[in-house]
C-alpha positions in Angstrom: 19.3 21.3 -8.4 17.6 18.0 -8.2 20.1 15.5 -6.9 21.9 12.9 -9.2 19.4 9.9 -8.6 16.3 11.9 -9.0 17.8 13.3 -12.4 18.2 9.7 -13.5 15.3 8.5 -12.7 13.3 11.6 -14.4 15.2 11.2 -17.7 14.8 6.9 -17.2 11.2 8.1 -16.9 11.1 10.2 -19.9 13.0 7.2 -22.3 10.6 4.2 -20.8 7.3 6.3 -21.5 8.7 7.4 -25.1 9.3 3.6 -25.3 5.8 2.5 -24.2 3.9 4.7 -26.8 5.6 1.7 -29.7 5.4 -0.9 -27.5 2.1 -3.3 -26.6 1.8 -3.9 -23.1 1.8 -7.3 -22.2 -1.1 -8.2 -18.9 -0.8 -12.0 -19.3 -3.7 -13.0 -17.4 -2.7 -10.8 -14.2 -5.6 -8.9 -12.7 -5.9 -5.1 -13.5 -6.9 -2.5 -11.1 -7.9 0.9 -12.1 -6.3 2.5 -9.5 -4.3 4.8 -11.6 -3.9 5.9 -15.3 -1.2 3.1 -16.4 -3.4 1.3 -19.0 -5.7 4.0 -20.1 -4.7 5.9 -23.3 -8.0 8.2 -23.7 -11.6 9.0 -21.4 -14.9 10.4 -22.7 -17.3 10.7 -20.4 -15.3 8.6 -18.0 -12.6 9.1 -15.7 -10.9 7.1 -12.6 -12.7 8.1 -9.1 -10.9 7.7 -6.0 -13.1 5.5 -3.6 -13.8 6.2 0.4 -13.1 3.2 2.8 -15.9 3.2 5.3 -15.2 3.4 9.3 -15.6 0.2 10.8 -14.8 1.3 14.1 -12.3 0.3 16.5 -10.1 -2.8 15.7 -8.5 -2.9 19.4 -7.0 -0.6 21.8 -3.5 0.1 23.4 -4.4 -0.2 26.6 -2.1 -2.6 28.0 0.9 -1.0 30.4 3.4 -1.6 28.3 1.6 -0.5 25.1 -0.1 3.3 24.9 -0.4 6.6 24.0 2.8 6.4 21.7 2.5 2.9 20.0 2.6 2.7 16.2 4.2 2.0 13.4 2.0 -1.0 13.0 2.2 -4.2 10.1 -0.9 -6.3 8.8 0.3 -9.9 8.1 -1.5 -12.8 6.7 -0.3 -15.9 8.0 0.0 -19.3 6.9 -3.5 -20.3 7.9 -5.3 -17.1 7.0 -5.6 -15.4 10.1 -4.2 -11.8 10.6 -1.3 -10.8 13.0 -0.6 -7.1 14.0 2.7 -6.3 14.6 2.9 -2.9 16.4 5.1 -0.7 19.1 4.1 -0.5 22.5 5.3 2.9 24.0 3.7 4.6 27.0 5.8 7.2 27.5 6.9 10.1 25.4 11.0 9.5 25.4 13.8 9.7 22.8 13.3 7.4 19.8 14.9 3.9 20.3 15.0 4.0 24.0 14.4 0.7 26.1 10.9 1.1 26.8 9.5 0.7 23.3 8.4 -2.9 22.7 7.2 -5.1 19.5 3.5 -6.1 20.4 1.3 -8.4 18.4 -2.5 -9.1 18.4 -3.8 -11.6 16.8 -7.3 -12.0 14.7 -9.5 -14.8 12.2 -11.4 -12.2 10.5 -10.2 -9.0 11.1 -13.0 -8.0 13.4 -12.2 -9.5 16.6 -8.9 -9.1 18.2 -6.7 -11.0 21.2 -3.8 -10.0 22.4 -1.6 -13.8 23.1 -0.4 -14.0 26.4 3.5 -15.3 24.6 5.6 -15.7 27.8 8.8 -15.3 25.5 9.6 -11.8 28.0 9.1 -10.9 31.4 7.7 -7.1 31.4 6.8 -4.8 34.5 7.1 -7.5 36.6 5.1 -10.1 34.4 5.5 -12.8 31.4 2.1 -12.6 30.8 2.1 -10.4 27.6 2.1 -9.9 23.7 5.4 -8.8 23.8 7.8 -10.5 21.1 10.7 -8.1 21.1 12.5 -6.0 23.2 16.0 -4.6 24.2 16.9 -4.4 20.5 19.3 -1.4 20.5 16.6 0.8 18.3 15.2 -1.7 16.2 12.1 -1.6 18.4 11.0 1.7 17.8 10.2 0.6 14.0 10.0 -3.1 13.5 8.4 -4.2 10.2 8.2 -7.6 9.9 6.8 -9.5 6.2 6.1 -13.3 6.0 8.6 -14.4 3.0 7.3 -16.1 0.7 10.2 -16.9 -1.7 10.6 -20.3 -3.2 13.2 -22.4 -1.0 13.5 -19.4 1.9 14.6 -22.0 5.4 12.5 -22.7 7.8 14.3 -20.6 10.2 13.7 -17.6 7.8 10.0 -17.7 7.5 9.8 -14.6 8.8 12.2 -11.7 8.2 12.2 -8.0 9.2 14.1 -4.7 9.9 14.4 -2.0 12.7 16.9 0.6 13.4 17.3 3.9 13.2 19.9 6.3 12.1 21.3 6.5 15.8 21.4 2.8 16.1 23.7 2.8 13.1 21.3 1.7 10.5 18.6 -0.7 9.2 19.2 -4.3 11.4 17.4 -7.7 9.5 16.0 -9.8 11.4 14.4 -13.5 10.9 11.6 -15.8 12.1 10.8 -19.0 11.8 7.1 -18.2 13.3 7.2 -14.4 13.6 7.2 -14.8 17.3 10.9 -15.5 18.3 13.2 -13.5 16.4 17.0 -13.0 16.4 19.6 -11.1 14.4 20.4 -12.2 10.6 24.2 -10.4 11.1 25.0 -8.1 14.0 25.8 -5.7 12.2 23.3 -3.3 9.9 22.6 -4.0 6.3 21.6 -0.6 5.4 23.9 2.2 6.7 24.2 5.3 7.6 27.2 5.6 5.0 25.2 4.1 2.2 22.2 6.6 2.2 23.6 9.9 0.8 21.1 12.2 2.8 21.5 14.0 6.2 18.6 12.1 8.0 17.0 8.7 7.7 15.4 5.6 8.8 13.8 7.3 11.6 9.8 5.9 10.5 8.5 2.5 9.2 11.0 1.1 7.0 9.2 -1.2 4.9 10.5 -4.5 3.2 9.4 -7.7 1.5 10.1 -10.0 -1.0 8.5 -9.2 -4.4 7.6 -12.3 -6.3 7.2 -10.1 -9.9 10.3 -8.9 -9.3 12.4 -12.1 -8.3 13.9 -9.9 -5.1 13.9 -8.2 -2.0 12.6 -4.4 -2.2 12.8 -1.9 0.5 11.5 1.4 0.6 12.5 3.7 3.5 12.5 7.4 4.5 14.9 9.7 4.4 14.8 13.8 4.6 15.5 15.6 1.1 15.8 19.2 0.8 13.8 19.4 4.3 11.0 17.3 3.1 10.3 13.1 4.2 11.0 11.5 0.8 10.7 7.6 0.0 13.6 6.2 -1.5 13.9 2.4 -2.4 16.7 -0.6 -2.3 17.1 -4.0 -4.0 18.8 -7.5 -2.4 18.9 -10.9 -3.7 19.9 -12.3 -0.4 18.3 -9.5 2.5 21.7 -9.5 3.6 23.7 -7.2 0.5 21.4 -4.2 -0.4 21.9 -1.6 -3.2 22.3 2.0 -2.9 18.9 3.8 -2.5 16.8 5.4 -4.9 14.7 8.1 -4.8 11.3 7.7 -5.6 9.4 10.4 -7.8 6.1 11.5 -8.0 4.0 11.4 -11.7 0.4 12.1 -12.1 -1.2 12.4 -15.3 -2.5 16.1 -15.4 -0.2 17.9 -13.4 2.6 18.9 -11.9 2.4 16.5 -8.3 3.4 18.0 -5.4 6.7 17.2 -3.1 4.7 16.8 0.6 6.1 15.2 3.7 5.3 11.9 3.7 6.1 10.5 7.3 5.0 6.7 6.3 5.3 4.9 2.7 3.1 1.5 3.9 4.3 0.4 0.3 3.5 -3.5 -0.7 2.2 -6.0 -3.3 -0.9 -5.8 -3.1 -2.8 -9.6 -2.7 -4.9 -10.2 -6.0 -2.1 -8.7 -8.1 1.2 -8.2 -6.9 2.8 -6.6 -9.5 0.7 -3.7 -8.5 2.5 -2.1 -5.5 0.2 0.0 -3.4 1.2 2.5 -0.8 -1.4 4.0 1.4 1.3 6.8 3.5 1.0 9.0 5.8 0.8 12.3 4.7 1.5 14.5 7.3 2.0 18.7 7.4 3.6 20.3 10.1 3.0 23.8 11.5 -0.6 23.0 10.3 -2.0 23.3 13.4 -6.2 22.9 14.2 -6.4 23.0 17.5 -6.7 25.7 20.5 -5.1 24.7 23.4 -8.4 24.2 24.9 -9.7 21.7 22.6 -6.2 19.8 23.2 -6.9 19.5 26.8 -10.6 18.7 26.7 -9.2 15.5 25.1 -6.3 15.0 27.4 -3.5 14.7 24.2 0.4 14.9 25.1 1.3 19.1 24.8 3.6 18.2 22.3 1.4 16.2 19.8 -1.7 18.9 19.0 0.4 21.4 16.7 0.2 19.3 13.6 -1.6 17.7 11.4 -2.1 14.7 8.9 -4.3 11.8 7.0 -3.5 8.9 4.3 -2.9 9.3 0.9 -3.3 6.4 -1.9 -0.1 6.0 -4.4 0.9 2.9 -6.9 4.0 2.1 -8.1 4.8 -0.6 -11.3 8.4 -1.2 -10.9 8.1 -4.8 -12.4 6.9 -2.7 -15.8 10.7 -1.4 -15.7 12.5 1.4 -16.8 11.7 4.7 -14.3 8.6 2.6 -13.1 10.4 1.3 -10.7 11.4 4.8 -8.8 8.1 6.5 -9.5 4.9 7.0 -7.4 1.9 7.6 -9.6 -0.2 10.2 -7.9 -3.4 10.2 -10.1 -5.4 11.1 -6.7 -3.8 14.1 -5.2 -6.8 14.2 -2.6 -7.1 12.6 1.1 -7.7 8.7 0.8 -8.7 9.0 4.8 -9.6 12.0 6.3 -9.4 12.9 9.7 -12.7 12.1 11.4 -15.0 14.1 13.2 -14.0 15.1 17.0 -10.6 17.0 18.0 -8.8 13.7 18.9 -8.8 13.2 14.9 -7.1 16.3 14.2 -3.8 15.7 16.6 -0.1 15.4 15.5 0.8 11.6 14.0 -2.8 10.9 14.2 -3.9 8.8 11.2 -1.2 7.2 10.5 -2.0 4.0 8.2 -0.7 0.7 9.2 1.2 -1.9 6.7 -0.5 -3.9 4.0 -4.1 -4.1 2.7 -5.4 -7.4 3.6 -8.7 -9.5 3.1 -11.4 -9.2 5.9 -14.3 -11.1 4.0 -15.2 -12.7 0.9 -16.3 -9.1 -1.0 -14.2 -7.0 1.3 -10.7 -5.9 2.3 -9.6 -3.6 4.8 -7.1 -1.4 5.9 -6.4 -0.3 9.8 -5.2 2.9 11.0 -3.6 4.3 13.9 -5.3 7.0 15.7 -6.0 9.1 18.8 -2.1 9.5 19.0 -0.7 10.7 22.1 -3.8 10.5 23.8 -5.6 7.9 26.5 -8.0 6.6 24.0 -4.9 5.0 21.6 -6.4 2.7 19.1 -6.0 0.6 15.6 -8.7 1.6 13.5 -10.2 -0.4 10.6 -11.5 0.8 7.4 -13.0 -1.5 4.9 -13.2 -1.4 1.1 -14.8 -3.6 -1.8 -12.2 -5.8 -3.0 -10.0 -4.4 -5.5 -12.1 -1.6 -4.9 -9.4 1.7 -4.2 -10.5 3.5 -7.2 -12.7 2.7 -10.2 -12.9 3.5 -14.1 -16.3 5.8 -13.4 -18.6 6.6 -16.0 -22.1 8.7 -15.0 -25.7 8.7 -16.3 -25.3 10.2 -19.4 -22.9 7.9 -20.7 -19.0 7.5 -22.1 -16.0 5.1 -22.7 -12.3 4.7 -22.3 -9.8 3.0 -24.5 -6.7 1.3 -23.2 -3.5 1.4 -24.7 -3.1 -1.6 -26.8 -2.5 -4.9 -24.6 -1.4 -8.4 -25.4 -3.4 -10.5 -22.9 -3.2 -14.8 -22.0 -6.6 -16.0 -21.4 -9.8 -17.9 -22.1 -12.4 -15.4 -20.6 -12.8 -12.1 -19.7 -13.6 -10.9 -16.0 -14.9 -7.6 -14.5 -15.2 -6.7 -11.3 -17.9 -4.0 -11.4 -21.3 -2.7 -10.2 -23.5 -0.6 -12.3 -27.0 1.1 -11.2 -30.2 -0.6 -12.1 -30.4 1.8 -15.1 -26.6 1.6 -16.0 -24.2 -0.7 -18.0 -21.0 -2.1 -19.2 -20.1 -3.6 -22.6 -16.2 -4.4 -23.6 -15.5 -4.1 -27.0 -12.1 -5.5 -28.9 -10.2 -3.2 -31.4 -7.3 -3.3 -33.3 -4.0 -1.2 -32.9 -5.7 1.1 -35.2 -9.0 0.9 -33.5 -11.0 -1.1 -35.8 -13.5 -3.5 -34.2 -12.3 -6.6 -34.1 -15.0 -9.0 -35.7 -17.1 -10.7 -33.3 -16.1 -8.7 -30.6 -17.0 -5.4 -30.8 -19.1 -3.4 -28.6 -21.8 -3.8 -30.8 -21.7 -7.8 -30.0 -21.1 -7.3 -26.4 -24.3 -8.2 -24.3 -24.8 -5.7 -22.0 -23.4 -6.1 -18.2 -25.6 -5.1 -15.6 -25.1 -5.8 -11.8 -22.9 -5.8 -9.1 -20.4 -8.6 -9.1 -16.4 -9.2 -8.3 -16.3 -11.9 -11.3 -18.8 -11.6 -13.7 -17.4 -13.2 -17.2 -18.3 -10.7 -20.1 -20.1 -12.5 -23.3 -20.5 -11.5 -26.7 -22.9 -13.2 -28.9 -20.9 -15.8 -29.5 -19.9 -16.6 -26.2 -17.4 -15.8 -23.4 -14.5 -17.5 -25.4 -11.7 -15.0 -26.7 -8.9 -17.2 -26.6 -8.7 -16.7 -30.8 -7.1 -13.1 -29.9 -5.0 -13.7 -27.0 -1.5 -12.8 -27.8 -2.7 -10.4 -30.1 -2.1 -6.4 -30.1 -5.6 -5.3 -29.3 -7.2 -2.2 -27.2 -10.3 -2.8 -25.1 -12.8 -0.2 -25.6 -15.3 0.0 -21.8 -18.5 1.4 -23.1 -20.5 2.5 -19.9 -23.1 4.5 -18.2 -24.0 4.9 -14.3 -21.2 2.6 -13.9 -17.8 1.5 -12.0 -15.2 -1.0 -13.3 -12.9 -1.7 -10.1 -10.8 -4.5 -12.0 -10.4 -6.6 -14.9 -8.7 -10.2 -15.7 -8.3 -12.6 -18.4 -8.5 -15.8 -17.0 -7.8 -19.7 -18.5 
């Protein structure tokens, strides 16, 4: 028997997409990503393609004493100036989780490429205060610390920078607050998500991930817990980071099937930068008992003897909660399939290997990347990065012999119409406007369009009239993508 919050949310579900099928849905001039099936109402010849971040090679290592084969758990955050801070645990030594020796580490980066590790001085460790070390002796809250940058209107100075750590032994989820991200102290002593608020046997024992949502108007939290055996994602609300609702369990939808219940050790679930009211979550996926490796091979590359026996990769899931209803306790799984597959060599194929860090975050002016913890338990521990096109997780995909989709009908703000999209040398797209009943609108129907050809992040689309649509904004209209050899990664209506 599904438990009384999952039943909710599946009949919520039910009543919001019953809902949606009268309703218009209203983009504003927000960017749109096809990354899952939320807009689309129909395909031919088309359909949404999962896209494969290339290897980029190691980020930096964990090769400093107090780091090592066991850190993890690691958080991407943009800061005020653009450059990119890693927050990560530093654990050499395989011990019980919480334990004094696991630290909060940062590097530090301008471009994502090139990585320091800041000699701090805020703690003296084996014997030295020359180190990256910005927290320690936390009572558990080490042995997870995921730490955002706030950016809600009017936060104080002293909260610049909030986070939480703790595990289910250390009584719950501790918040913590910044006013750089490198000094940190306690908002209350006490935890602000308990034990005796989380109705499941375990919990909180993996990256517990928080930040303020500015679609939303709140603080969101989505943390682990185990249900019915398996590592579920459930989610919480506060106002204030301090008072937090009960959690919620979050489902799984795709559009064809029936998505699987796996045991998803990480969430990494965020805003994600060029539109935030598109949560992404790029987890862990991880399967235990599914072993790949003799115990030969697990020597030849020196990994801990209790870290070879399972296996696991990233996955790619969205969430809409700021569309309401169920949306906010679902996961759409359109892409069942591995985001980031082990890579070649045994030392890929180890247990908590591949385990994405936090947040997706700009790397260039056409790219974005995402950085990934692997060679666990080994020697060779190391942050990985992986780049993508901007915006570019999946695509609307359309092949040589041609096709379209139709979006269910919008209501859009805007002057101008902008794709982000690359087509073949033989390929195209054209956008065409339709009615609710799927008439062409006139003077914007695909047979107006001029033809897109190229390879751009924001090329405006132009019918022969011009690039000016700002006669149909607020109206209910579909768009109908008419392509061939093509990908649409995004699309925005902007002033």
């Amino acid at each position: 028997m599904k438990p009384a919050s999952s039943l909710f949310t599946s009949l919520l579900l039910l009543a919001s997409t019953l809902a949606a099928a009268d309703s218009p849905i209203n983009i504003g001039s927000r960017r749109e990503l096809f990354a899952d099936s939320f807009l689309i109402e129909s395909f031919s010849g088309t359909h949404l393609q999962q896209q494969t971040p290339r290897d980029e090679g190691v980020a930096f290592k964990f090769d400093q004493p107090w780091e090592g084969l066991f850190s993890g758990y690691a958080t991407l955050v943009t800061l005020a100036d653009g450059r990119l801070r890693a927050y990560y645990r530093g654990k050499a030594v395989a011990n019980k989780d919480g334990s004094e020796e696991e630290l909060t580490c940062v590097a530090e980066s301008a471009d994502g490429r090139q990585w320091t590790k800041p000699e701090l001085g805020l703690y003296e460790v084996m014997g030295t205060r020359k180190n990256n070390v910005v927290l320690m002796k936390a009572h558990t809250a080490t042995h997870n610390f995921s730490p955002f940058r706030d950016a809600r209107p009017g936060v104080p100075e002293d909260e610049r920078f909030k986070a939480f750590g703790g595990t289910m032994e250390g009584g719950g989820l501790t918040a913590w607050k910044s006013p750089d991200g490198l000094r940190w102290e306690k908002i209350s002593p006490e935890p602000v998500i308990t034990k005796a608020m989380v109705p499941y046997k375990y919990m909180f024992d993996s990256q517990n991930v928080p930040f303020w949502s500015a679609a939303e108007d709140k603080y969101v939290a989505y943390y682990r817990v185990f249900e019915g055996g398996i590592r579920r994602i459930v989610r919480s609300e506060s106002k204030d980071f301090r008072t937090w609702s009960a959690p919620v369990l979050m489902e799984y939808r795709n559009p064809s099937m029936q998505a699987p219940v796996e045991h998803l050790y990480t969430n990494q679930t965020h805003p994600y930068f060029r539109a935030p009211h598109l949560y992404v979550a790029i987890a862990a996926r991880f399967m235990p008992g599914r072993r790949v490796l003799t115990d030969e091979q697990a020597a030849a590359i020196h990994v801990n003897p209790g870290y070879f026996k399972d296996t696991s990769d990233a996955i790619f899931m969205t969430t809409r909660p700021a569309e309401g209803g169920a949306h906010a306790g679902v996961y759409d799984r359109t892409f069942l399939e591995g985001f980031i597959r082990g890579g070649i060599g045994a030392q890929n194929w180890v247990s908590r290997t591949n385990y994405p860090a936090l947040n997706v975050v700009p790397t260039g002016p056409h790219e974005m990347s995402v950085f990934v913890n692997q060679d666990y338990a080994q020697p060779t521990a190391h942050m990985r990065r992986y780049s993508l096109r901007t915006d570019g997780f999946a695509s609307l995909h359309c092949g040589y012999a041609g096709g379209h989709a139709i979006t269910k009908p919008l209501i859009f703000a805007g002057r101008e119409l902008s794709l982000n999209f690359s087509t073949s040398a033989a390929g195209g797209v054209k956008v065409g406007f339709e009615d609710a009943d799927g008439k062409p609108v006139p003077g914007f129907g695909l047979e107006e369009c001029v033809m897109q050809i190229g390879n751009e992040l924001d090329r405006k689309v132009t019918w022969k009239s011009g690039a000016d649509v700002s006669t149909l904004a607020g109206k209910t209209l579909r768009l109908r993508f008419s392509m061939k050899d093509a990908d649409i990664f995004s699309f925005q209506f902007t002033p």
